[in-house]
C-alpha positions in Angstrom: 9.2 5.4 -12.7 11.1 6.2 -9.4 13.7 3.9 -7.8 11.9 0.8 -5.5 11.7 2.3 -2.1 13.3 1.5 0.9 11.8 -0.5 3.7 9.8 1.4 6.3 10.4 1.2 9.3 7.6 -0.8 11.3 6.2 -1.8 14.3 4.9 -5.2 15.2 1.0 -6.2 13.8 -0.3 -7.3 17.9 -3.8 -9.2 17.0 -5.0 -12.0 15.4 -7.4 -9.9 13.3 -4.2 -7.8 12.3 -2.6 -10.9 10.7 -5.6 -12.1 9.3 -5.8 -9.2 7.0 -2.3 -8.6 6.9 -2.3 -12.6 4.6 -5.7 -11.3 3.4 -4.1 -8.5 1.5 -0.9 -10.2 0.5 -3.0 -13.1 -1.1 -5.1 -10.8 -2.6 -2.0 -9.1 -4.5 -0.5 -12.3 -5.0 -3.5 -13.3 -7.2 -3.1 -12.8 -10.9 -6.5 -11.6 -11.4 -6.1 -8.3 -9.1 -5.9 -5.2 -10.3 -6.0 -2.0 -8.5 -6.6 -2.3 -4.4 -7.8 0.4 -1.5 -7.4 0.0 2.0 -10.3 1.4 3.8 -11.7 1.5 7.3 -11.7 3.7 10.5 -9.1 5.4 11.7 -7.0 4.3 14.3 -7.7 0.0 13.0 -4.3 -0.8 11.8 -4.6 -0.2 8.1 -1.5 1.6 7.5 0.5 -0.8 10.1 -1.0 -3.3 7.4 0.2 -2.1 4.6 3.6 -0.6 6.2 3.8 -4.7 6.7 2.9 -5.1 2.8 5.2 -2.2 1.3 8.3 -3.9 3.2 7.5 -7.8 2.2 6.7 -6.5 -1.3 10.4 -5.6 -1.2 11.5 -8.0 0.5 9.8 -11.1 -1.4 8.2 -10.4 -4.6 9.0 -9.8 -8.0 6.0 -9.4 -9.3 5.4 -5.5 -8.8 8.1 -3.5 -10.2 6.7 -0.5 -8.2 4.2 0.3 -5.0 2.5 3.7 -5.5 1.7 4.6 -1.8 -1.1 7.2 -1.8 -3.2 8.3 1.2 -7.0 9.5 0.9 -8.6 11.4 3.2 -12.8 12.4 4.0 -11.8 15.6 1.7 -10.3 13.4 -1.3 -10.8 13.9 -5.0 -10.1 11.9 -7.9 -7.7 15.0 -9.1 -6.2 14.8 -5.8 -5.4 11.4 -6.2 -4.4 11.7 -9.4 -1.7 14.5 -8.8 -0.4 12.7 -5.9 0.4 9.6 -8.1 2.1 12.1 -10.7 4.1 13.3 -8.3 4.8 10.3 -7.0 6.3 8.6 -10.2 7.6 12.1 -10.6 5.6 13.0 -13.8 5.6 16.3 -14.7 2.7 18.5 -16.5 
């Protein structure tokens, strides 16, 4: 697997509804029966503020992900997409 990641650089979550997801998501990882998570919604709502927020306090603050796989989806997506952007990501070859 690849190093841990630096933080990102951010801008601040403005909105009450922004930092009510923002703890939304961070409880939801925090919670030992999670598995795997999406972010979904439309464009231009904050979700990649959100989790530019949760990349940087998941390096900051927790121990309990050894690695964040940050993968974008788009209206054209497939599941081999997907699945060769997460190879490349922890750099496995085919």
């Amino acid at each position: 697997m690849p190093r841990r990641e630096k933080i990102l650089p951010a801008s601040s979550l403005v909105g009450e509804f922004a930092q009510r997801s923002l703890e939304a998501v961070w409880e939801y990882l925090n919670d030992e029966h999670s598995g795997i998570s999406g972010i979904y919604g439309k464009g231009g709502v904050g979700k990649t503020s959100i989790l530019v927020e949760i990349n940087n306090r998941l390096l900051r603050e927790s121990k309990k992900f050894d690695n964040v796989i940050w993968v974008t989806a788009s209206n054209d997506s497939t599941v081999q997409k997907f699945q060769k952007d997460i190879a490349r990501v922890i750099e496995f070859i085919f």
